[in-house]
C-alpha positions in Angstrom: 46.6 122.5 -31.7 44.9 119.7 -33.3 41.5 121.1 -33.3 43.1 124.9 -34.8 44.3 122.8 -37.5 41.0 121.0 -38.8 39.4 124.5 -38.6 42.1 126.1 -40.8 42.0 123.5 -42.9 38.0 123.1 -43.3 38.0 127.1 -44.2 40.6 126.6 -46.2 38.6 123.9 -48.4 35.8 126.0 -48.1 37.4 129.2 -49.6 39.2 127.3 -52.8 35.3 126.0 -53.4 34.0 129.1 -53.6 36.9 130.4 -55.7 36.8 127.3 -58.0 33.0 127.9 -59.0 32.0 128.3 -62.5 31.0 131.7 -62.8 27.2 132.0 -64.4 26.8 134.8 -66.6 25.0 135.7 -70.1 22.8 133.3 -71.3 23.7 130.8 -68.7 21.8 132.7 -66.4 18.8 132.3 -68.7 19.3 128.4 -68.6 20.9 127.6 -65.3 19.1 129.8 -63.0 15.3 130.3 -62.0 14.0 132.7 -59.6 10.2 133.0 -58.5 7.9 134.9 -56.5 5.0 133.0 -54.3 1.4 133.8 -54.7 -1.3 133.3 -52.4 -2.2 130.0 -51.1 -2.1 127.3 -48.0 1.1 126.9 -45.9 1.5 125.2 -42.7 -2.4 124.6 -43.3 -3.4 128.1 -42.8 -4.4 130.2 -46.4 -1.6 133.0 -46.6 -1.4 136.4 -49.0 0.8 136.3 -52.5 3.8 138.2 -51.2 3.1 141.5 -52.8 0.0 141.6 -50.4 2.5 141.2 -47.5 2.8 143.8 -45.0 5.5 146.6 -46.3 5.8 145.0 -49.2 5.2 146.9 -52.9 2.8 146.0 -54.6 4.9 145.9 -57.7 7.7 143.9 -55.8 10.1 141.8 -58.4 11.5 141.0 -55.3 12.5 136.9 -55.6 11.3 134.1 -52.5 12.9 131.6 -55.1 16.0 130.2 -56.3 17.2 127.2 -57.9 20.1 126.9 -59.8 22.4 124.4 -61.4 26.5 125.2 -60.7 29.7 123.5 -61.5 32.5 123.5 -59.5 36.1 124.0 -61.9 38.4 121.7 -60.1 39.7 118.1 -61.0 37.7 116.3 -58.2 34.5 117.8 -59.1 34.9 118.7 -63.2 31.5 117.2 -64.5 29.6 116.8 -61.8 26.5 118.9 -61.3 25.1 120.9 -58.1 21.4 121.9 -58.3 20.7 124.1 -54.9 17.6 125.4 -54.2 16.0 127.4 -51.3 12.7 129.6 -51.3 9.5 130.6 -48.9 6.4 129.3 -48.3 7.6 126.0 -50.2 5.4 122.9 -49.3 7.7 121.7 -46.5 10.5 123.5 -43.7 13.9 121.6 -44.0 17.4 121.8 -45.0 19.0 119.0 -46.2 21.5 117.8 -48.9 21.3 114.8 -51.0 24.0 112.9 -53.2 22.1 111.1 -56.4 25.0 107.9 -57.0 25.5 108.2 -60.9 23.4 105.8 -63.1 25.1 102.2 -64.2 25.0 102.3 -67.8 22.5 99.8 -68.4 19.4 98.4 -66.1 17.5 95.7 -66.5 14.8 97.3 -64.5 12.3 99.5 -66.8 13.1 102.4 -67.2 10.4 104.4 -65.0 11.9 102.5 -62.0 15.5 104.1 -63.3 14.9 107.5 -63.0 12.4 107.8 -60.0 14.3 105.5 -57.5 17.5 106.6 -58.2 20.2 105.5 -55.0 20.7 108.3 -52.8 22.6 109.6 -49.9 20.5 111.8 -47.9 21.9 114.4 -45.2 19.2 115.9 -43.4 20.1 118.9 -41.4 16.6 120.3 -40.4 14.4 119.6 -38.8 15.0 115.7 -38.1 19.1 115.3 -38.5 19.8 112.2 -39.7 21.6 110.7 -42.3 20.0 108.2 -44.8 20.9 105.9 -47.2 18.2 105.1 -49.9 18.5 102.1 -52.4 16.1 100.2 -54.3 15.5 96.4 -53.4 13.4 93.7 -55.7 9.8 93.5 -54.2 9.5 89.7 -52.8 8.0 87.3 -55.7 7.7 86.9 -59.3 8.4 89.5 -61.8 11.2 92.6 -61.8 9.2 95.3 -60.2 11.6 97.6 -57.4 11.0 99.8 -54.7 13.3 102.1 -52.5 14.4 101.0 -49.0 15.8 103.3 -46.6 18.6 102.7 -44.0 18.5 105.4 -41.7 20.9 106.9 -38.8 18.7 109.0 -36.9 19.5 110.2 -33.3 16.0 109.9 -32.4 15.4 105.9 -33.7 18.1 105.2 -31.0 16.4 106.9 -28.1 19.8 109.0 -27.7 20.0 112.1 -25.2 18.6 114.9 -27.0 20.7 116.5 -30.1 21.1 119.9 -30.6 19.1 121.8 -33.1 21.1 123.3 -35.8 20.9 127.1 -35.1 21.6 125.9 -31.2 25.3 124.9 -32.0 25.6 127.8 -34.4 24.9 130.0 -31.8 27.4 128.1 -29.3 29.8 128.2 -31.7 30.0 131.9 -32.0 29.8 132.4 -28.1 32.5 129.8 -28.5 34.7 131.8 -30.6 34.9 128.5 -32.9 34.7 130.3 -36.7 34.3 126.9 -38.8 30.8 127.5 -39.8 30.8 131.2 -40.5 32.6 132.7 -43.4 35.7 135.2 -43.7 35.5 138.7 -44.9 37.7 137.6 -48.3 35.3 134.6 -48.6 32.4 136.6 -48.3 33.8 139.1 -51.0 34.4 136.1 -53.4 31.0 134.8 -52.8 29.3 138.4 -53.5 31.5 138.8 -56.4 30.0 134.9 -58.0 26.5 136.5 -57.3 26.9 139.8 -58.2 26.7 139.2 -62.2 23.4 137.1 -61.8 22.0 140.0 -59.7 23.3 142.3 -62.2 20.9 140.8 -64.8 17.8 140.4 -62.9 18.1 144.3 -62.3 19.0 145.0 -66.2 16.0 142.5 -67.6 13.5 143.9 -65.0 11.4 140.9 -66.1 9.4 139.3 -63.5 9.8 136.5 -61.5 8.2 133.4 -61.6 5.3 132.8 -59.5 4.2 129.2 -57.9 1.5 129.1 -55.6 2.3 129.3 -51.6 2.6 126.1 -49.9 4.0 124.0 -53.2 7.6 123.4 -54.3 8.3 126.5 -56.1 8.0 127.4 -60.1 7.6 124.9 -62.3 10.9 125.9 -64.2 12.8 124.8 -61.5 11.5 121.0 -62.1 12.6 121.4 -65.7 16.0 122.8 -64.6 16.5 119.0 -63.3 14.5 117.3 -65.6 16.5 118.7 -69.1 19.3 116.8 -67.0 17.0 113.7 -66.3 16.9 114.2 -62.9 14.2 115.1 -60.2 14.3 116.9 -57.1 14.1 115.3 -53.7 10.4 115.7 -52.7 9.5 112.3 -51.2 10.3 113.3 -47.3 
């Protein structure tokens, strides 16, 4: 009974997110919201085709590999704070993982370069090494006021632990399982197309093009200036 009752609740939390999201329409699309399109280059070490050269693909595809976008959740525990997600092909590395940036004190006494590029993070790494880590920024040993990040990390493999489970391996237990806490509801679904369905909407009206960025890199360079009109970068230093 206990375990039916942190399901229902985690869905439950789940579903008011999805129905608390700002909705992103007009020229918020525009600003808050980049897709792109990879060309040819080198992933995985191995040169690869633009993907309108890809087999069954149209050569005039405006077909999207890429998305970022910036959304706000309308609620009074998350009013104000910002979520940048991001997901694409061919990008320079395989991984899922979700990272909290700890908000900026309002002054430093650390230059400013050091500020913004070692900002304190909370790092949950999902694929392809799980682990959770904490990243901070220390004073390097000596004179002067120069920083640099330290990590504390909680890693199943640093602890020479049994082996763990790869993500789509307990997804797929989980459905043979009958346990429904990672996989969405019909309604949930239907609220989730219904948040996308506007931004699709005006991709298909605009028929402009999407972005390219070369195979094998982090996507479109718009999506770096989507964090950094925010002063904010994305996590790239794996």
């Amino acid at each position: 009974e206990i375990s039916a009752c942190l399901v229902g609740s985690e869905m439950c939390i789940r579903d008011r997110v999805i129905k608390a999201l700002r909705p992103i329409e007009g020229q918020n699309i525009l600003d808050n919201v980049i897709r792109g399109q990879y060309k040819k280059g080198v992933s995985d070490g191995h040169p690869v085709p633009k993907y309108r050269d890809e087999d069954g693909v149209d050569e005039n595809s405006l077909t999207e590999t890429f998305v970022a976008m910036k959304v706000e959740i309308e609620n009074w525990r998350w009013a104000g704070v910002p979520f940048y997600l991001r997901t694409g092909k061919r990008l320079a590395e395989r991984s899922c993982e979700i990272v909290v940036q700890f908000k900026e004190i309002p002054h430093s006494i650390f230059s400013l370069q050091d500020k913004k590029t070692m900002a304190n993070k909370l790092i949950f790494r999902l694929q392809p090494d799980e682990g959770i880590r904490l990243q901070l920024c220390e004073k390097k040993v000596g004179s002067g006021m120069k920083v640099r990040p330290m990590t504390l990390s909680l890693n199943p493999d640093d602890q020479n632990a049994a082996r763990v489970p790869e993500a789509y391996e307990r997804l797929l237990f989980d459905a043979l399982a009958s346990n429904p806490t990672l996989f969405l509801r019909d309604d949930e679904l239907m609220e989730a197309w219904d948040w996308v369905d506007p931004i699709l909407a005006a991709w298909q009206e605009s028929e402009s093009a999407p972005e390219s960025y070369t195979a094998g890199t982090w996507g479109p360079a718009a999506a770096t200036l989507l964090l950094a009109k925010d002063g904010r970068l994305w996590n790239e230093n794996n």
